[in-house]
KOLDOPA-732596 format. One record per residue: residue in three letters; x, y, z negated of N, C-alpha, C in turn. Coordinates in steps of 0.1 Angstrom, whole numbers, plus 5000, padded with zeros to 4 digits. Example, Ala and Ser with C-alpha at 12.3 -4.5 7.8 and 13.67 -1.06 7.14 Angstrom:
<atoms>
Ala513249434922512349554922513249674922
Ser512849784929513749894929512950004921
</atoms>
This chain:
<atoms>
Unk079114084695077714134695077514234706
Unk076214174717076114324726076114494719
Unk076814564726076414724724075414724731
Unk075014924725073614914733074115044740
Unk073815144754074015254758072615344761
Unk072715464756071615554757072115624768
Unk071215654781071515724786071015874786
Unk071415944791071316064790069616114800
Unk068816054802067916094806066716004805
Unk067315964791065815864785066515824776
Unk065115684770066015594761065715484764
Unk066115424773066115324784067315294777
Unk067815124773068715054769069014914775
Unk069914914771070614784782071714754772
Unk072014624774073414584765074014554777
Unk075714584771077014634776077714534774
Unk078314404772079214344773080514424768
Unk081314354756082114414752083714354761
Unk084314424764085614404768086314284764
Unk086814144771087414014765088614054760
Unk089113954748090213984746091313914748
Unk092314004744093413884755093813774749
Unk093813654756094113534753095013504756
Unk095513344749097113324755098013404748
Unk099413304741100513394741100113434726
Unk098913374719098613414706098213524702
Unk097713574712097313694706095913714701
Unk095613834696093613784694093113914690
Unk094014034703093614184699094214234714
Unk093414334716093614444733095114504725
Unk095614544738097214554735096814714737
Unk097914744724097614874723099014984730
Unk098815084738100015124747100515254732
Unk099915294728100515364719101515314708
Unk101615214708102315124697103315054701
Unk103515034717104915044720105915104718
Unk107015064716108415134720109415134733
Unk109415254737110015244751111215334757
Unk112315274759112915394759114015394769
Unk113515334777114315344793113415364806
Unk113215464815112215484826113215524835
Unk112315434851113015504862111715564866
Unk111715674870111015764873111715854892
Unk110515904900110715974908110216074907
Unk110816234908110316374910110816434920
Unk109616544926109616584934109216764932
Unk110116874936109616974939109116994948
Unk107617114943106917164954107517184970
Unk106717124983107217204989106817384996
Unk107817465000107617605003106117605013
Unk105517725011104417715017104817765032
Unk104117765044104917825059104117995057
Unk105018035067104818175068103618175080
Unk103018275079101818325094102118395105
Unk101518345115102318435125100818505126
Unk100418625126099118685132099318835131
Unk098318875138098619055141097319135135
Unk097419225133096519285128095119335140
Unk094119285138092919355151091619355143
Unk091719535138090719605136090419695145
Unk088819735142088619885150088919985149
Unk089320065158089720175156091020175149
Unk091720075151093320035147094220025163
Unk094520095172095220005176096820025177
Unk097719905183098019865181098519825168
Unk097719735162097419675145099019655142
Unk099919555153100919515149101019395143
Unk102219315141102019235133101519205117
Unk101119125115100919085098100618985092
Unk101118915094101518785089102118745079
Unk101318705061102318675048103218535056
Unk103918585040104818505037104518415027
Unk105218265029104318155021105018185009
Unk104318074997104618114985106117964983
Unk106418004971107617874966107117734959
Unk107217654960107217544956107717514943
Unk106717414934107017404919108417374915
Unk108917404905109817334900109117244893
Unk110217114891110116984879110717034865
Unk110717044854111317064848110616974832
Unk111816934827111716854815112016954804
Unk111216924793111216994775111216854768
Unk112216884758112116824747111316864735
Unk110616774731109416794719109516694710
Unk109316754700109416664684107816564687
Unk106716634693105916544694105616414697
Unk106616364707106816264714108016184706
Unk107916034708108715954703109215824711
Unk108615824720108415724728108615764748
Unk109215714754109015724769107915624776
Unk106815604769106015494773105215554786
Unk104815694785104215774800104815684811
Unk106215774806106815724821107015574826
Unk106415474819106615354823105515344833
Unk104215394830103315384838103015494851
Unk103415584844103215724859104815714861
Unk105115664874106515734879106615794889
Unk105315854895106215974903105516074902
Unk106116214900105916324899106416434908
Unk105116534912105516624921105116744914
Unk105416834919105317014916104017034925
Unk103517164925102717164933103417284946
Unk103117244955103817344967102817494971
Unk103417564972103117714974102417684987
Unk101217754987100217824993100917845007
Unk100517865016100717965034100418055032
Unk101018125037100918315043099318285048
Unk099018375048097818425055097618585061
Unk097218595076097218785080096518915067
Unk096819025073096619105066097619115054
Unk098919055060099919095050099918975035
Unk098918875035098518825026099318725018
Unk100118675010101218615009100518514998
Unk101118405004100918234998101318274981
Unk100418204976100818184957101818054957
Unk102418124945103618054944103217894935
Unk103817744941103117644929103617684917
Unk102617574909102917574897104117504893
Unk104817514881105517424875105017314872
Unk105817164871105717064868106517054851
Unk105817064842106617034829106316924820
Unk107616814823107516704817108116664803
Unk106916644793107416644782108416514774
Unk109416524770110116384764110516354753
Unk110516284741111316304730112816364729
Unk112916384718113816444717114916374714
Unk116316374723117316274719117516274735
Unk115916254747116316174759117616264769
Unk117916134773119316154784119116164801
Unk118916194805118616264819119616204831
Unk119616114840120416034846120416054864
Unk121116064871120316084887121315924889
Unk120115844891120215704894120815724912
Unk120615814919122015744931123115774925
Unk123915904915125315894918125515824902
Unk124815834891125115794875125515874870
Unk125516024874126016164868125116134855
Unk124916184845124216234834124116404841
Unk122616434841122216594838121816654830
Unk121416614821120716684809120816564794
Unk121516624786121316564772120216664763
Unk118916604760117916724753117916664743
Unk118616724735119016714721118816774710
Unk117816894712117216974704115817004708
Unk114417004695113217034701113417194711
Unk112817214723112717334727113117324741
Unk114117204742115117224745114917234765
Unk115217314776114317274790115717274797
Unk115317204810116117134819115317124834
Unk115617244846115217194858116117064866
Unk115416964870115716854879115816864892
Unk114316934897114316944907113917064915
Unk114417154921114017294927112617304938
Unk112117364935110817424946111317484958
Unk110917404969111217464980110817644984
Unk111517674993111217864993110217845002
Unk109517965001108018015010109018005025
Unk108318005037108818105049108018235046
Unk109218295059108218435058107118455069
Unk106318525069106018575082106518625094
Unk105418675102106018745111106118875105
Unk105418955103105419085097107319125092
Unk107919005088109119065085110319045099
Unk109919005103110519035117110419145125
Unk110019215121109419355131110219455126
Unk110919545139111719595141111419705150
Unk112119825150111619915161111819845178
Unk112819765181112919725191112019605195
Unk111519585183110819475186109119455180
Unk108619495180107519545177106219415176
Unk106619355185105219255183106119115181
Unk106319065169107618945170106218825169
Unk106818715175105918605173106618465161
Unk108118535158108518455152108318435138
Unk108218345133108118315114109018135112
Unk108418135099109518065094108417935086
Unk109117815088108117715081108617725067
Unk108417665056108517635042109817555042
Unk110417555034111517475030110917315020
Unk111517215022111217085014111317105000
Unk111317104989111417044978112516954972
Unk113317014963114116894961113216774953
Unk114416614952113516544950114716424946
Unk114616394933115716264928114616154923
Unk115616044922115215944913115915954900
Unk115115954890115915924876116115814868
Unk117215814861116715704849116815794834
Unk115715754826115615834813115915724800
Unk116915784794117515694781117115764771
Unk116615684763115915784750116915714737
Unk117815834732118515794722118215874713
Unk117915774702117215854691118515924681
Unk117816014678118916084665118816074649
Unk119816004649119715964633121115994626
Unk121516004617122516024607123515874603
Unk122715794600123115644598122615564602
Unk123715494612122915364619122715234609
Unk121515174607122414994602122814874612
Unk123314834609123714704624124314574610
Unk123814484618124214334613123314244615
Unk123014094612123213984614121213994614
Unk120213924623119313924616119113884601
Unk118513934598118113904584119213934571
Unk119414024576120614094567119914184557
Unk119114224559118114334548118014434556
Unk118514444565118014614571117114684571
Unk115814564578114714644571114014664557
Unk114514564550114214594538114914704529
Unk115814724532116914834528115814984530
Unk116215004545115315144546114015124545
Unk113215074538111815064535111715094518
Unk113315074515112915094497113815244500
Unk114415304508115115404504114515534516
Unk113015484521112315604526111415584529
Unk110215604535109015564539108915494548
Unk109815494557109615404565108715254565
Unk108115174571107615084567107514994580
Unk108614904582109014814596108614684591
Unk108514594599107814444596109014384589
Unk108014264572109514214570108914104568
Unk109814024572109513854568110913744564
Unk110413654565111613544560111913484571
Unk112013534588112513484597113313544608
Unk114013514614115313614621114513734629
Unk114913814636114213894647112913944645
Unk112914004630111514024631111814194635
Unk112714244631112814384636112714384655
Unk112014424660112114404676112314534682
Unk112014644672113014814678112814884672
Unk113414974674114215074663113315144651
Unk113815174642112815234632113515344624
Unk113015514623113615624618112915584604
Unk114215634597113515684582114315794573
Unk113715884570114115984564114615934546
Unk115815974542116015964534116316094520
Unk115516074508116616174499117516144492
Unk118616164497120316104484119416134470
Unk119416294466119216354454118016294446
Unk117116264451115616244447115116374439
Unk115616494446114516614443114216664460
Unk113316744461112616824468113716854479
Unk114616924473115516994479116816984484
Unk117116864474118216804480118716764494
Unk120016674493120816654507119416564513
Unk119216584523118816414530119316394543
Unk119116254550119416224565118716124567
Unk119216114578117815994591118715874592
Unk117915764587118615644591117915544601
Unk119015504609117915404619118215294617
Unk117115194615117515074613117114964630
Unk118014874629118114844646117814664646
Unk117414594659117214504656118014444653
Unk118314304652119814224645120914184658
Unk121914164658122514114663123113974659
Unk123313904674124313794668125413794680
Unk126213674677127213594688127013634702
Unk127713704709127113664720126113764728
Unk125513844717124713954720125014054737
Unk126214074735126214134750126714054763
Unk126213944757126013864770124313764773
Unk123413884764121813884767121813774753
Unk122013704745122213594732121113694726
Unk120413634718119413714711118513834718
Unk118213944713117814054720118614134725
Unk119614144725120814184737121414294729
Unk122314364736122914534724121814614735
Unk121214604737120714734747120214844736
Unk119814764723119214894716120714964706
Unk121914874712122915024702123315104709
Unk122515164723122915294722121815414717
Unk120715364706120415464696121515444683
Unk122715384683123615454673124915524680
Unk124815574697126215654697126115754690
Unk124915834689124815944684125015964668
Unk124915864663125215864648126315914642
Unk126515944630128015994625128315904617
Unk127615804615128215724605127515514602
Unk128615414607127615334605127815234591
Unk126715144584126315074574126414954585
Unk127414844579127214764580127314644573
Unk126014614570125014524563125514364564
Unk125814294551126114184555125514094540
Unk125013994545124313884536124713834526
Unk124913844515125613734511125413664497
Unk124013624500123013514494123013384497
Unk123013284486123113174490122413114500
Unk121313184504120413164515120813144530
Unk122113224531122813264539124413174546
Unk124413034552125712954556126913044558
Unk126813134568127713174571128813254565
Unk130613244566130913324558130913474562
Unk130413574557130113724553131913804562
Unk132513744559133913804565133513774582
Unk133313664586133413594598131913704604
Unk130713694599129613834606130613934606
Unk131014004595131214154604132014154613
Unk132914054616134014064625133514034639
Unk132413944638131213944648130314034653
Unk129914134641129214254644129814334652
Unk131514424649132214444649132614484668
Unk132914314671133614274684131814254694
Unk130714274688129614344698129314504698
Unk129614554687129714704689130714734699
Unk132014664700133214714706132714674721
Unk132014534722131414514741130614614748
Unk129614674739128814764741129114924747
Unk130414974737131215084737132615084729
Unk133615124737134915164730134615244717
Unk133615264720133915414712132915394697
Unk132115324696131215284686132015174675
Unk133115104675134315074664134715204658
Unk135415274664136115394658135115494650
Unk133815504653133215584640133315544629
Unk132715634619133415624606132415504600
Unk132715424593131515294586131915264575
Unk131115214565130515154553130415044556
Unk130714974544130814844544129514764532
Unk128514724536127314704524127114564523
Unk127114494511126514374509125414384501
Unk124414274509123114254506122414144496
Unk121314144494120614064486121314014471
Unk122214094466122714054450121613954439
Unk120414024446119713924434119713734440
Unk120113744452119813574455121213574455
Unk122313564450123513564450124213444441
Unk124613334438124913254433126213294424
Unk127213304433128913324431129413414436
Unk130213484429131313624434132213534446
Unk132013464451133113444460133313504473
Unk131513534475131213594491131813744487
Unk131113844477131213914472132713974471
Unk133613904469135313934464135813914479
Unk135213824489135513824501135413974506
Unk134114024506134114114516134914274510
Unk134714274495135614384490136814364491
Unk137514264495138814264499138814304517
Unk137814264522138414304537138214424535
Unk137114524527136514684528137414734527
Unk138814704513140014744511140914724522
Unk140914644526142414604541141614724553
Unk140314684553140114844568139715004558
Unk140215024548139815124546138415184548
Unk137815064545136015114544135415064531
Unk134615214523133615204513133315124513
Unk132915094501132314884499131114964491
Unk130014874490128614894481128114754480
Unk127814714469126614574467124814594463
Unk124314584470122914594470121914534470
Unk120914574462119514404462118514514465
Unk118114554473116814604476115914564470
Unk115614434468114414384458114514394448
Unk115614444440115514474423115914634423
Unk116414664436116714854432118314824428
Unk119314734422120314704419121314824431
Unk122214924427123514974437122315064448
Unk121115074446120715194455120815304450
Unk120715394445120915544439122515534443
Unk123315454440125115464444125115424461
Unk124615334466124515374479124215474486
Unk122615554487122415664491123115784488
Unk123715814474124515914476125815914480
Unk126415774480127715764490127415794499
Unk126315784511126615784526126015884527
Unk125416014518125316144515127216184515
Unk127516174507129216204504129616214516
Unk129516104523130416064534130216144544
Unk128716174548127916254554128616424552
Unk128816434549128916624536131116604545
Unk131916504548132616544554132716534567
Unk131616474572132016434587131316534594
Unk131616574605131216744614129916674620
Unk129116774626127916694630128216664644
Unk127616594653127816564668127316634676
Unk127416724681127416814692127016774704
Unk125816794709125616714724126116784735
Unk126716684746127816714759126816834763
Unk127916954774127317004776126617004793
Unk126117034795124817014811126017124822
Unk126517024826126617094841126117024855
Unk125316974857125016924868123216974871
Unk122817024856121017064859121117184849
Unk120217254856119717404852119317384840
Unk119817374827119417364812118917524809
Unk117817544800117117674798117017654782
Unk116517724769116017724759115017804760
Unk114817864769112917954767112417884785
Unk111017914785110717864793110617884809
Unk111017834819111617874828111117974837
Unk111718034845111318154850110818134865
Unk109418164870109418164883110318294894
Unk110218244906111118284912110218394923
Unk110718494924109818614928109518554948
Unk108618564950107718554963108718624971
Unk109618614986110218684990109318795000
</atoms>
């Protein structure tokens, strides 16, 4: 149906043509950018550059010889990143990537000195990883809301002439241009922070699991891959107020093959390095051919392609769907491998509530001994906790 528009200096109307929608590809709605998940950007920043110095002399009446007086330019912005709980997503930076500071002002006579730029402050969720895509250093892990990081330095003012002047030298013509601005390319990894990862097979329950055990609310259906990225959910072990709780993320599925692009690839388990602890989820409903020992050892050996280091945390061993369950056979399978690796075993039906209250407060338990993860510390970029300091006008 046409709109109508009122303009602001009558009421003269016209119909508006509503925006087409996008077709093709099944869709039958405008794509909405807030509702993506995004969590890798290359981005370019840039610090202000210094502003130049003035060369001029002073000529008033009844002044003479004025002398020189020529300011000195001001400094150029810094870049700097904060992490904020507001943000959840790197989708900005998919669409804006380059960013500059603003560069300090010129000297001007009468002694007059260039304003210094402003700061550039780029906000990012909290978790993101800070990367300088020529060498692969990591510079900043922002790992706490608050948390600031300069990237890139504001070039310095020049000075004038006025600071050149010396008794021997009295009328100097020399001054100084502005300095450049530093200026990198980044890549930004946004790893989310959670307490418990889940990983397994699509259609293992994952998302049905954290949808009965927090608010969370991820898409669920009766077909592989419906999870397509990550999903936080706050959990309470205790079910009061006050009790223990933690953050679980549930991730999309893996299969065979995964880190060699097979399915949706591992690119999203590096939102579980940070975890302390993982759940690994495995099927074992008659609905389900495969045998339950043979997934996790497949789970397992894609965690291990992705990172050395993501086997060796500590994990839980969970089987799923008890209510569609036929025969203890899958079931005695996987409690015997839990026993041979020394991993907690749990059986669970999300759709009947069956082993959840003994689940959540095991990986509460488990939780209560393992230290928390400490994020690396920043030596390569100016990390701050209050907000950064401009740098005095020379």
């Amino acid at each position: 149906m046409p709109l109508a528009c009122r303009l602001p200096f009558g009421n003269l109307k016209f119909p508006i043509s509503a925006p087409p929608l996008v077709s093709g590809s099944g869709y039958n709605h405008l794509p909405n950018r807030s509702s993506v998940f995004v969590d890798e950007a290359h981005i370019w920043v840039k610090g202000g550059d210094g502003g130049n110095g003035c060369l001029a002399f002073r000529r008033e009446k009844y002044v003479p010889r004025g002398g020189p007086s020529g300011g000195d330019g001001g400094n150029g912005g810094d870049v700097v990143f904060e992490a904020t709980s507001q943000e959840n997503t790197l989708l900005r930076f998919r669409y804006d990537r380059e960013f500059r500071a603003e560069r300090g002002r010129h000297g001007e006579g009468s002694k007059r000195h260039g304003r210094s730029g402003e700061d550039m402050l780029l906000r990012v969720p909290v978790g993101t990883v800070l990367f300088d895509e020529e060498t692969g250093k990591a510079l900043a892990d922002l790992a706490t809301s608050g948390q600031r990081v300069t990237v890139a330095r504001g070039g310095r003012g020049g000075r004038g002439n006025a600071r050149f002047a010396k008794p021997w030298h009295r009328a100097p013509k020399e001054f100084e241009t502005g300095k450049p601005g530093e200026e990198r390319r980044l890549r930004l990894e946004l790893k989310l922070l959670a307490d418990v990862g889940l990983v397994g097979f699509p259609n293992a329950g994952k998302s049905t699991l954290i949808s009965r055990i927090s608010a969370a609310r991820p898409k669920i259906a009766d077909y592989p891959f419906t999870t397509l990225e990550p999903h936080l959910g706050v959990v309470s072990a205790d079910g009061t107020p006050f009790g223990r709780t933690f953050v679980v993320a549930d991730l999309p599925g893996l299969i065979e093959g995964a880190h060699q692009g097979a399915g949706l690839g591992i690119r999203f388990l590096r939102h579980i390095e940070r975890t302390r602890l993982l759940a690994h989820l495995v099927d074992v409903s008659q609905a389900n051919p495969r045998d339950p020992v043979r997934d996790f050892e497949i789970i397992h050996a894609e965690l291990a392609a992705f990172s050395p280091q993501l086997p060796s945390k500590p994990a839980i061993l969970v089987a799923t769907k008890l209510d569609a369950m036929v025969g203890p056979e899958k079931l005695d399978a996987l409690r015997r491998l839990a026993a041979e690796r020394g991993l907690s075993f749990y059986a669970v039906s999300a759709a009947s509530g069956e082993g959840i209250l003994e689940l959540t407060r095991g990986i509460a338990d488990a939780l209560d001994r393992l230290p928390r993860v400490e994020p690396p510390a920043d030596d390569a970029a100016e990390t701050e906790s209050a907000p950064a300091e401009r740098r005095s006008t020379p």
